[in-house]
VMD Tcl script that builds the backbone (N, CA, C; Angstrom):
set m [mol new atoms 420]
animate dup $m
set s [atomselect $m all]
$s set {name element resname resid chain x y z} {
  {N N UNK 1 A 263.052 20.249 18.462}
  {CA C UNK 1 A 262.508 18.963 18.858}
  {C C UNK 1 A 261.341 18.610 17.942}
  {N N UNK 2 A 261.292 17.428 17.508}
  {CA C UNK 2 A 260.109 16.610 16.283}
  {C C UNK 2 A 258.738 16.470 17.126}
  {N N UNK 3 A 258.190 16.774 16.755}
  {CA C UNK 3 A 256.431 16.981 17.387}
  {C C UNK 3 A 255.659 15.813 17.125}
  {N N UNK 4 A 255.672 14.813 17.677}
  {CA C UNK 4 A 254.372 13.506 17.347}
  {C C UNK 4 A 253.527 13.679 16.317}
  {N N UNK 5 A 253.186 13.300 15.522}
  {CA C UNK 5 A 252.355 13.848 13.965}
  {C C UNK 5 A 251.001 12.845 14.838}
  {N N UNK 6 A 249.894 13.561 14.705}
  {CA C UNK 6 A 248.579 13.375 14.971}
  {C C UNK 6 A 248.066 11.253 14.802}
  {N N UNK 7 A 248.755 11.290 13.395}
  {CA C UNK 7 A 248.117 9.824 13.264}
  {C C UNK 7 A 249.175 8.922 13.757}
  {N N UNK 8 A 250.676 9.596 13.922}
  {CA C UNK 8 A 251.078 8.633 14.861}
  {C C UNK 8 A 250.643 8.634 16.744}
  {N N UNK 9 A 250.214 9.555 16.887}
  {CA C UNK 9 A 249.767 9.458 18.554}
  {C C UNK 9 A 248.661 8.798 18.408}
  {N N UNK 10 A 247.565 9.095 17.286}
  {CA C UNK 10 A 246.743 7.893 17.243}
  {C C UNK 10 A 246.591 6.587 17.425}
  {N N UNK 11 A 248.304 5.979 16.487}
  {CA C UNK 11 A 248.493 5.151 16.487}
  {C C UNK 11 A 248.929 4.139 17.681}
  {N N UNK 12 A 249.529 5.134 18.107}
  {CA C UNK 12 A 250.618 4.292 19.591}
  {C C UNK 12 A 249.452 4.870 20.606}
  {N N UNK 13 A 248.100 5.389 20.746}
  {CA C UNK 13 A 246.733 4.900 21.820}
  {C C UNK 13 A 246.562 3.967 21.465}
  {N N UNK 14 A 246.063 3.409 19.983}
  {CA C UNK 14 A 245.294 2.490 19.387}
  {C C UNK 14 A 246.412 1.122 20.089}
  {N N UNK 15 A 247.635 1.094 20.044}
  {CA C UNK 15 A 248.551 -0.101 20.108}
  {C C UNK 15 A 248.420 -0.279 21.529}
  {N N UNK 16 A 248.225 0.731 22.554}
  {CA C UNK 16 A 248.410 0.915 23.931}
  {C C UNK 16 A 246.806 0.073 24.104}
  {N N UNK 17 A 245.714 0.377 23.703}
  {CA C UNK 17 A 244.464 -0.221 23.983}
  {C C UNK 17 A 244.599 -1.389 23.931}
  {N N UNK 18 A 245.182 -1.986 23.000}
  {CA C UNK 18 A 244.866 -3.381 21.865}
  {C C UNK 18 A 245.973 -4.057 22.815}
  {N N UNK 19 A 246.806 -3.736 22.984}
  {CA C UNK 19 A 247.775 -4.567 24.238}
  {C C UNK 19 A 247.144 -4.624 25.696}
  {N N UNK 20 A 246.671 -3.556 26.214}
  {CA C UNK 20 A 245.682 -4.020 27.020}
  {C C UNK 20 A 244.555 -4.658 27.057}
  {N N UNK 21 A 243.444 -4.256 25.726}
  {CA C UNK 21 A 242.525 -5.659 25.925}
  {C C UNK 21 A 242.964 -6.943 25.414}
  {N N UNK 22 A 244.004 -7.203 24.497}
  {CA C UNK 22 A 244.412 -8.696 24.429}
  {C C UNK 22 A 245.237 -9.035 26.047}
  {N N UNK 23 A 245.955 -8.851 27.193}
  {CA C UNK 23 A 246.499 -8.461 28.218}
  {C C UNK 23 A 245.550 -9.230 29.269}
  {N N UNK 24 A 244.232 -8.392 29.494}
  {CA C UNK 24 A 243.175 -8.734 30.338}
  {C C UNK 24 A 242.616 -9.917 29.951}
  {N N UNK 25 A 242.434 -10.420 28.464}
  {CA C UNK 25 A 242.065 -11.635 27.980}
  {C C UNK 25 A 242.693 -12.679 28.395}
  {N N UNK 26 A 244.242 -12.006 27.971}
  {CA C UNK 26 A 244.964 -13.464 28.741}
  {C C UNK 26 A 244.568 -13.802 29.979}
  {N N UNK 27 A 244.724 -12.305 30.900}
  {CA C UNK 27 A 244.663 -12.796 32.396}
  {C C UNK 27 A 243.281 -13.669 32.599}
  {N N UNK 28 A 242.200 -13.159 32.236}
  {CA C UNK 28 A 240.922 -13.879 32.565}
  {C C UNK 28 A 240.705 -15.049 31.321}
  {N N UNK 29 A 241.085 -15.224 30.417}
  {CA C UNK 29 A 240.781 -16.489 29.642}
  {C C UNK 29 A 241.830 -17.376 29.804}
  {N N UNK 30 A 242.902 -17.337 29.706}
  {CA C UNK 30 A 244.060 -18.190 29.479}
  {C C UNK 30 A 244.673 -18.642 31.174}
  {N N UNK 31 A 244.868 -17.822 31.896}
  {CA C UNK 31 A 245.265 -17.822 33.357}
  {C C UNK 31 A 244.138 -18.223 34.398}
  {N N UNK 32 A 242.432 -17.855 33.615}
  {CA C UNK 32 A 241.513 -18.330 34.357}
  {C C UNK 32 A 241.825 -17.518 35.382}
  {N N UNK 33 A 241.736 -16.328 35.426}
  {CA C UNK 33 A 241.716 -15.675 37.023}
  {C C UNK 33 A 240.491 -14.210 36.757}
  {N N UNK 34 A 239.592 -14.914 37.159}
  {CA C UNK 34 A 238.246 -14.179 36.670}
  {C C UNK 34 A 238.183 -12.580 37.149}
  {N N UNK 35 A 238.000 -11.624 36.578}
  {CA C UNK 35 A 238.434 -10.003 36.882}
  {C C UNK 35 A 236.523 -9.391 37.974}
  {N N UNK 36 A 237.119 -9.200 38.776}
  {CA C UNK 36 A 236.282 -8.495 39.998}
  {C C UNK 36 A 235.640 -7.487 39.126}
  {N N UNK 37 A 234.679 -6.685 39.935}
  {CA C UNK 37 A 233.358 -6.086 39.175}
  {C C UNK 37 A 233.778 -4.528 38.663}
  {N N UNK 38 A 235.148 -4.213 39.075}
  {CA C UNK 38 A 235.630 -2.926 38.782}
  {C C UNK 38 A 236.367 -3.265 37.410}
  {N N UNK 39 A 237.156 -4.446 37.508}
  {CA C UNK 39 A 237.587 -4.762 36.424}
  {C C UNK 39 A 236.831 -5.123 34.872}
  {N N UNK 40 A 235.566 -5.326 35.337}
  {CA C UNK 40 A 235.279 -5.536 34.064}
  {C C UNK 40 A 234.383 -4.049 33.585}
  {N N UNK 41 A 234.476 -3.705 34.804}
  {CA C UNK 41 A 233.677 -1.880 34.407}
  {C C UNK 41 A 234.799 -1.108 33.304}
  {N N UNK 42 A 236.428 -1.492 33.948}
  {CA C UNK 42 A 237.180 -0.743 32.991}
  {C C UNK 42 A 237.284 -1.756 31.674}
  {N N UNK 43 A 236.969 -2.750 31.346}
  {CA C UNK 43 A 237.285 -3.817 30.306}
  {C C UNK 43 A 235.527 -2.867 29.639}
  {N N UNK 44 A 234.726 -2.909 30.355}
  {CA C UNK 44 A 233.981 -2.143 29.334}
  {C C UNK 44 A 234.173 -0.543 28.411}
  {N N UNK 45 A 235.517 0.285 28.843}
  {CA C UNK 45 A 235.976 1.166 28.267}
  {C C UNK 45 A 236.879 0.840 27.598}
  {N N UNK 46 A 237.589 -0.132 28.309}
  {CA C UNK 46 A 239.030 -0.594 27.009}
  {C C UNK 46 A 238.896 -1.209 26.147}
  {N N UNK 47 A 237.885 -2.073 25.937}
  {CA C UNK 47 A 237.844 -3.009 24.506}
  {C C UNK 47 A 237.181 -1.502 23.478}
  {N N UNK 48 A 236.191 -1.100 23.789}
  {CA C UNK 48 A 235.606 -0.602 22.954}
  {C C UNK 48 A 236.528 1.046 22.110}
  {N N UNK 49 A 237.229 1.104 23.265}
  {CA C UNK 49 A 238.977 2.053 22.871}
  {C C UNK 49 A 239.989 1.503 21.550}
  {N N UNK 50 A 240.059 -0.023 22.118}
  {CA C UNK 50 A 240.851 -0.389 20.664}
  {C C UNK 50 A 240.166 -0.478 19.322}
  {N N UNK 51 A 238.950 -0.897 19.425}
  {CA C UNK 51 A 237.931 -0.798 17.969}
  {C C UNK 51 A 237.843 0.233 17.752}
  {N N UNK 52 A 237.556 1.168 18.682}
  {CA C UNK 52 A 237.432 2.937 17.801}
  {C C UNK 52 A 238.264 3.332 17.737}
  {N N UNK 53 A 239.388 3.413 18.153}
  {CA C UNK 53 A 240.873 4.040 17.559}
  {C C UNK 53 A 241.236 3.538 16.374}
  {N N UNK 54 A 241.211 1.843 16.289}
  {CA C UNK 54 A 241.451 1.187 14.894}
  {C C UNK 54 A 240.818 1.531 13.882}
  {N N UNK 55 A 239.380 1.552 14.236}
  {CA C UNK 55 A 238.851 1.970 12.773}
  {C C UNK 55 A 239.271 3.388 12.189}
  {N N UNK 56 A 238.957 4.228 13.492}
  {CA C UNK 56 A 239.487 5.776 12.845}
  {C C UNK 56 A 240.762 6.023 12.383}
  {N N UNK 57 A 241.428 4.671 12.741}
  {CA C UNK 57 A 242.671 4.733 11.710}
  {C C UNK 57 A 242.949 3.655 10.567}
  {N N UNK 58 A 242.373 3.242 10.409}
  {CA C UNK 58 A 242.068 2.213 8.954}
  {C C UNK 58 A 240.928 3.741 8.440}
  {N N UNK 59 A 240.126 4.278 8.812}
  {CA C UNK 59 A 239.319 5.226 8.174}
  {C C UNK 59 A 239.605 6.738 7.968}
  {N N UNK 60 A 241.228 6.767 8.387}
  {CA C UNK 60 A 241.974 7.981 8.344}
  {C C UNK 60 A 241.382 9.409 9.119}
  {N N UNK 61 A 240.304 8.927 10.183}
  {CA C UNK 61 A 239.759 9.661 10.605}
  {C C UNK 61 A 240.400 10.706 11.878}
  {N N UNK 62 A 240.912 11.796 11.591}
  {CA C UNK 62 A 241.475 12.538 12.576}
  {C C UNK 62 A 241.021 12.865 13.777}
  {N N UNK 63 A 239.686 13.266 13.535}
  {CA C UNK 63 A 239.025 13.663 14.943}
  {C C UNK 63 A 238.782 12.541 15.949}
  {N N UNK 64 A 238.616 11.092 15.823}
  {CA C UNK 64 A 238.615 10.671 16.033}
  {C C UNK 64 A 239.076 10.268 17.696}
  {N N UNK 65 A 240.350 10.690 17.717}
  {CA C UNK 65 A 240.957 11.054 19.381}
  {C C UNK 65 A 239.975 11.628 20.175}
  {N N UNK 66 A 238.648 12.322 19.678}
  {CA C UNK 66 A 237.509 12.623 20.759}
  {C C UNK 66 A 236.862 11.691 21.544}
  {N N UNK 67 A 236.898 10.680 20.809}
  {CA C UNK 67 A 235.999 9.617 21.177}
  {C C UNK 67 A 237.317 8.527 22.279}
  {N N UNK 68 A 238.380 8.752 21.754}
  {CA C UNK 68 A 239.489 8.192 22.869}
  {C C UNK 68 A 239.675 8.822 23.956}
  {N N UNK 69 A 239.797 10.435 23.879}
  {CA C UNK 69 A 239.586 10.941 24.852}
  {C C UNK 69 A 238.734 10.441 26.245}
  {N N UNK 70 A 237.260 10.532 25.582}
  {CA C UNK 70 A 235.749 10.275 26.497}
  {C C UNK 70 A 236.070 8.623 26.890}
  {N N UNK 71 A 236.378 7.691 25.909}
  {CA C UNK 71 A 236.442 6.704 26.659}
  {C C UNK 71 A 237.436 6.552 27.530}
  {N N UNK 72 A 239.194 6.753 27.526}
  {CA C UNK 72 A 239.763 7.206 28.547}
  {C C UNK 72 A 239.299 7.585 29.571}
  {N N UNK 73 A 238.617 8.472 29.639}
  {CA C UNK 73 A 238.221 9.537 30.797}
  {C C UNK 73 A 237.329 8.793 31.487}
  {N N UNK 74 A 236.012 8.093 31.125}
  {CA C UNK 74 A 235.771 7.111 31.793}
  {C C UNK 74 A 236.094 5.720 32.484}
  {N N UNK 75 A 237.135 5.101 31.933}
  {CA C UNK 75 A 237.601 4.167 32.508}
  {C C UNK 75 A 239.259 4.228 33.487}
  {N N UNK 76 A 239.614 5.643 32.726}
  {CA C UNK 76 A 240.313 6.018 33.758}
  {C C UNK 76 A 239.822 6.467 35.432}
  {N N UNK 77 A 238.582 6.834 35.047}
  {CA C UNK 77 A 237.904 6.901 36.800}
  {C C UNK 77 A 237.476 6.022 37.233}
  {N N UNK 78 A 237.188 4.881 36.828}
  {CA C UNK 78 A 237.567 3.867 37.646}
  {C C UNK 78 A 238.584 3.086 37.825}
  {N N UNK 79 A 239.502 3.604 37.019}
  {CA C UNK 79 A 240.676 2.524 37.173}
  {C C UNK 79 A 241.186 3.585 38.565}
  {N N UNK 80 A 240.933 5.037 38.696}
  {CA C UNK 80 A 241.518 5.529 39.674}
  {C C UNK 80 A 240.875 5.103 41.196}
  {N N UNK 81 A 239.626 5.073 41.040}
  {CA C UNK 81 A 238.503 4.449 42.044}
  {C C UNK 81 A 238.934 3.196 42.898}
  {N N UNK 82 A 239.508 2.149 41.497}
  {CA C UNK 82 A 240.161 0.885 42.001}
  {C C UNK 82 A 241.409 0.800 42.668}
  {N N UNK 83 A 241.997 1.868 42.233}
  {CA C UNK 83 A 243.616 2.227 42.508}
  {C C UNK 83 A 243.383 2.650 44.173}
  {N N UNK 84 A 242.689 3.574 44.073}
  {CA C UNK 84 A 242.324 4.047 45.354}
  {C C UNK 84 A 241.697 3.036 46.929}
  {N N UNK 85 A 240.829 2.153 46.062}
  {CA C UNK 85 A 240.220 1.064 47.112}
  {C C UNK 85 A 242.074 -0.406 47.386}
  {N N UNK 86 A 242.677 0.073 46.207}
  {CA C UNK 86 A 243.978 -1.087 46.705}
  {C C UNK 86 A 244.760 -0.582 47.295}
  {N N UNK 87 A 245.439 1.071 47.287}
  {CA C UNK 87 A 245.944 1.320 48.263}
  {C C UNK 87 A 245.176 1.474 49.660}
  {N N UNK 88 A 244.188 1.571 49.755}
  {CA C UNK 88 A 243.192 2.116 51.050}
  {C C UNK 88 A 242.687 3.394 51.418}
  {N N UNK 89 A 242.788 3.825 50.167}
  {CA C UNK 89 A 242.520 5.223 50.534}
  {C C UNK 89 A 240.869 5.777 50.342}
  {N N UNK 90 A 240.281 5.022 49.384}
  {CA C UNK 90 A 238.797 4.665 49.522}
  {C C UNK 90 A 238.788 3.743 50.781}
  {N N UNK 91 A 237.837 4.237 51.775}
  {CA C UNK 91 A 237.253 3.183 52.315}
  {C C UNK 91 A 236.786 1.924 51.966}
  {N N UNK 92 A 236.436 0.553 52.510}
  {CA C UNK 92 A 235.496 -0.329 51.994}
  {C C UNK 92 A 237.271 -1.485 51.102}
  {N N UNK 93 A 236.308 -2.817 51.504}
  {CA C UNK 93 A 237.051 -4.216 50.942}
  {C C UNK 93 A 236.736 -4.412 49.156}
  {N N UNK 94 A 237.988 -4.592 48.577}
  {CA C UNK 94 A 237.750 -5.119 47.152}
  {C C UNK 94 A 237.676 -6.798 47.802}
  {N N UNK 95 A 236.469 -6.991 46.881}
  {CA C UNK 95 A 235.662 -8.395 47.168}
  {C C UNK 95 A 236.430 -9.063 46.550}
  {N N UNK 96 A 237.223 -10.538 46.390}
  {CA C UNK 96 A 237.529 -11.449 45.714}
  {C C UNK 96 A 236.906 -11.205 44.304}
  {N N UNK 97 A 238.175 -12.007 43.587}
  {CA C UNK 97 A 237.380 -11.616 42.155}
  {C C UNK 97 A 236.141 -12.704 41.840}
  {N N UNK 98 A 236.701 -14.166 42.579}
  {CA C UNK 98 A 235.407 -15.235 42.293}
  {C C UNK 98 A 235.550 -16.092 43.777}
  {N N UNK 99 A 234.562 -16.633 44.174}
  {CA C UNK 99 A 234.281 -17.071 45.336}
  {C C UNK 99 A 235.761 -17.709 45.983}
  {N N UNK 100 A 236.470 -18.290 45.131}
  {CA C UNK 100 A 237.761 -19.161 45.541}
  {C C UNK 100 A 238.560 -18.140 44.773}
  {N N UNK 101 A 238.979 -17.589 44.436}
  {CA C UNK 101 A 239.704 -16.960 43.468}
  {C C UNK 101 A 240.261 -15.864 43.948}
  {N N UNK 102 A 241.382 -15.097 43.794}
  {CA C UNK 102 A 242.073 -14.207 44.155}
  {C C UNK 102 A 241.486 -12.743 44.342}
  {N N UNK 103 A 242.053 -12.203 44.977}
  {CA C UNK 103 A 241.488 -10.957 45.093}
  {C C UNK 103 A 242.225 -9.839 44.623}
  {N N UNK 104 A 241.605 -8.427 44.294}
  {CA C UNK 104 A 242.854 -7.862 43.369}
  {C C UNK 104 A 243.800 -6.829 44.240}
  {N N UNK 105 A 244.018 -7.055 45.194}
  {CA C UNK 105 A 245.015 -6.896 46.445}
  {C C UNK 105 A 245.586 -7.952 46.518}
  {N N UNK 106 A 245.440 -8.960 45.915}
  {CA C UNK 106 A 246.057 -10.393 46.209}
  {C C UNK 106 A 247.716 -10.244 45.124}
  {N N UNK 107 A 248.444 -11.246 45.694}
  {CA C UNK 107 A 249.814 -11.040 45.126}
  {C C UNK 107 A 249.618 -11.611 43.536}
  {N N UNK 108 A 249.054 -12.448 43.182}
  {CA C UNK 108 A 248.381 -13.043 41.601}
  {C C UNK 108 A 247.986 -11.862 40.567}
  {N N UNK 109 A 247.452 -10.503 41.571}
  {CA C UNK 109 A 246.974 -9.541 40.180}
  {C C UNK 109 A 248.224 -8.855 40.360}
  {N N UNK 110 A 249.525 -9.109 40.690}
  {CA C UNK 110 A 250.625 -8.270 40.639}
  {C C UNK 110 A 251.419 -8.765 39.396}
  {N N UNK 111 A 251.762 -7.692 38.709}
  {CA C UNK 111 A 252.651 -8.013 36.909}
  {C C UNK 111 A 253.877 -7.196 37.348}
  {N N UNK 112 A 254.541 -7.942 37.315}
  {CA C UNK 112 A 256.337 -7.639 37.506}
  {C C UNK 112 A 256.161 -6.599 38.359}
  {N N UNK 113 A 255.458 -7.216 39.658}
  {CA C UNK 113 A 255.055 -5.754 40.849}
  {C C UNK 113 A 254.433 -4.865 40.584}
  {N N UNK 114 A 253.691 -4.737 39.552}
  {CA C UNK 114 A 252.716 -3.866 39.410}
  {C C UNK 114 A 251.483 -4.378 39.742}
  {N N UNK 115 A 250.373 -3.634 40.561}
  {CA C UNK 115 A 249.185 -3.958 40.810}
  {C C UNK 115 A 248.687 -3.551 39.287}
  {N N UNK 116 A 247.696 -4.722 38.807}
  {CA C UNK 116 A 247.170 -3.799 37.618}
  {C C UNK 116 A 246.164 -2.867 37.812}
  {N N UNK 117 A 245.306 -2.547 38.421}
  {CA C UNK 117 A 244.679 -1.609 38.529}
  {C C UNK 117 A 245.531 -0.136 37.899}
  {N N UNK 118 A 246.468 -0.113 39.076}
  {CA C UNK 118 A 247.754 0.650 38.554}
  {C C UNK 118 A 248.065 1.012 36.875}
  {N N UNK 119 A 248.465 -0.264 36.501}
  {CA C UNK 119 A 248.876 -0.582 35.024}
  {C C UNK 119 A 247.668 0.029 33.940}
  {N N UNK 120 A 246.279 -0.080 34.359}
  {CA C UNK 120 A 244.804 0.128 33.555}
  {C C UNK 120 A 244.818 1.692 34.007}
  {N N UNK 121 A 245.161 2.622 34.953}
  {CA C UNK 121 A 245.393 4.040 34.976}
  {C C UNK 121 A 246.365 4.461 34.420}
  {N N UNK 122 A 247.272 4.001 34.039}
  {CA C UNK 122 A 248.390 4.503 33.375}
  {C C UNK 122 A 247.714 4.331 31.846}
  {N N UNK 123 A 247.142 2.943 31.835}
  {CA C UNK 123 A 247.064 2.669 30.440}
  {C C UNK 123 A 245.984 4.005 29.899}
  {N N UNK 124 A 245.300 3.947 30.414}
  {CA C UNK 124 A 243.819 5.072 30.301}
  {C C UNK 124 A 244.726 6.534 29.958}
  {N N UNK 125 A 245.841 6.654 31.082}
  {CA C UNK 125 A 245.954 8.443 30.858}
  {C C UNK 125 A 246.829 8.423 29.611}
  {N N UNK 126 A 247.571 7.142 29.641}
  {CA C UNK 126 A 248.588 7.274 28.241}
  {C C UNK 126 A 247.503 7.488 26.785}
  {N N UNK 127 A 246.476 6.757 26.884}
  {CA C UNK 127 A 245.761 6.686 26.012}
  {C C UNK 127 A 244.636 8.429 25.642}
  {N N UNK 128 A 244.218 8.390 26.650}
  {CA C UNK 128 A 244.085 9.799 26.831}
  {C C UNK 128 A 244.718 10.875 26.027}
  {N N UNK 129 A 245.841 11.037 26.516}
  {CA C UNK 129 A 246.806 11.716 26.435}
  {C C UNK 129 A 247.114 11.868 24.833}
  {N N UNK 130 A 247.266 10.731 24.775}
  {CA C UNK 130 A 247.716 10.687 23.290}
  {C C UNK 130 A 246.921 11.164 22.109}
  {N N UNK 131 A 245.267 10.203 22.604}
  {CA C UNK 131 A 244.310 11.399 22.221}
  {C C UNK 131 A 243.817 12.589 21.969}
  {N N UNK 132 A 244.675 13.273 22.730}
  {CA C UNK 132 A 244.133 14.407 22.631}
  {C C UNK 132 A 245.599 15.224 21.996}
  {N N UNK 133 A 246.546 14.560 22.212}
  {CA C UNK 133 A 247.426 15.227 21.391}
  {C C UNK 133 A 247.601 14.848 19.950}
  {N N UNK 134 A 246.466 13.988 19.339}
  {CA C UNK 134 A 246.523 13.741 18.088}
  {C C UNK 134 A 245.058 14.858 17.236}
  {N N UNK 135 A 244.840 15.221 18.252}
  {CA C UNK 135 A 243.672 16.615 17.754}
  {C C UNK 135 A 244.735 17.723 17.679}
  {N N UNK 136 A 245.327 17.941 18.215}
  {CA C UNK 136 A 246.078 18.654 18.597}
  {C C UNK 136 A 246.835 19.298 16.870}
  {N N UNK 137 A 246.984 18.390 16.315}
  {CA C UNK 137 A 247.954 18.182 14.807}
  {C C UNK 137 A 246.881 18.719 14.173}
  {N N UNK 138 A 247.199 20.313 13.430}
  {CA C UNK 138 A 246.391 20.840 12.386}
  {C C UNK 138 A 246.242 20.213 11.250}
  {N N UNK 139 A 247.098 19.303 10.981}
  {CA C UNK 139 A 247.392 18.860 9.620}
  {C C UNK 139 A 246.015 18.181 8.677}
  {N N UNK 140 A 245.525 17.746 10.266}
  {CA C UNK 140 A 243.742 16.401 9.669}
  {C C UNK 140 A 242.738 17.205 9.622}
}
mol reanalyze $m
mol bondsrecalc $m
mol representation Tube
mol addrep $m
C-alpha cells in the first residue's frame, strides 16, 4: 500500500482549511447569517490554519504540520464544545447567532443535514490528522 508523501498530506490540510475558511465566509458574508460566539472562536483557528499551511508550502517547509497540529487542536475543542452544547450534552442554551437571526441548532446552520459545528470537528481532526502525518515523512 502507497504511503501519503508528507507534502502531499500537507497539502490536502492546507485545501481542507482554505475550503473551510472561504465556506464560513460565504455563510456569514454572502448568506448574511452572522456566526454565534463559538463560531467565530473556531474561525479564529481556521483562517489562521490556511495561511500557515500555505505558506509552509509555497516555503517548502516540512515541519510545518506542528503548527497545524496546535491550531487544530485548539479549534477542534471548541468545535467539540459546540458539538456538544447542539446535541445537549453540555448543559446550557446556544444563544442565537444575532438578535433576529438563527440559531446554530436552528435548521439554516444545517448543510446537506449536517450541523456545521459537526462539519468544523471533522474539519479540525482531518486537518490535524493530516498534520501530523506529514511530520511523520522522513523525507523533509
Amino acid at each position: 500500500m502507497n504511503r501519503i508523501s508528507g507534502e502531499t498530506a500537507l497539502g490536502l490540510a492546507w485545501i481542507i482549511a482554505l475550503v473551510a475558511s472561504l465556506a464560513v465566509l460565504f455563510i456569514g458574508e454572502v448568506l448574511g447569517q452572522t456566526p454565534c460566539v463559538l463560531c467565530w472562536f473556531q474561525r479564529a483557528f481556521m483562517f489562521p490554519l490556511a495561511i500557515v499551511l500555505g505558506l509552509g508550502l509555497w516555503w517548502r517547509d516540512g515541519r510545518v504540520g506542528r503548527y497545524g497540529i496546535a491550531l487544530a487542536l485548539g479549534g477542534g475543542a471548541i468545535a467539540l464544545w459546540h458539538m456538544g452544547l447542539y446535541v445537549g450534552l453540555v448543559p446550557g442554551r446556544i444563544q442565537p447567532c444575532t438578535a433576529t437571526g438563527p440559531s446554530c441548532t436552528d435548521d439554516n446552520q444545517l448543510v446537506f443535514g449536517i450541523p456545521i459545528p459537526l462539519m468544523a470537528l471533522a474539519a479540525f481532526a482531518l486537518i490535524g490528522a493530516l498534520s501530523a502525518l506529514s511530520l511523520k515523512d522522513t523525507r523533509t
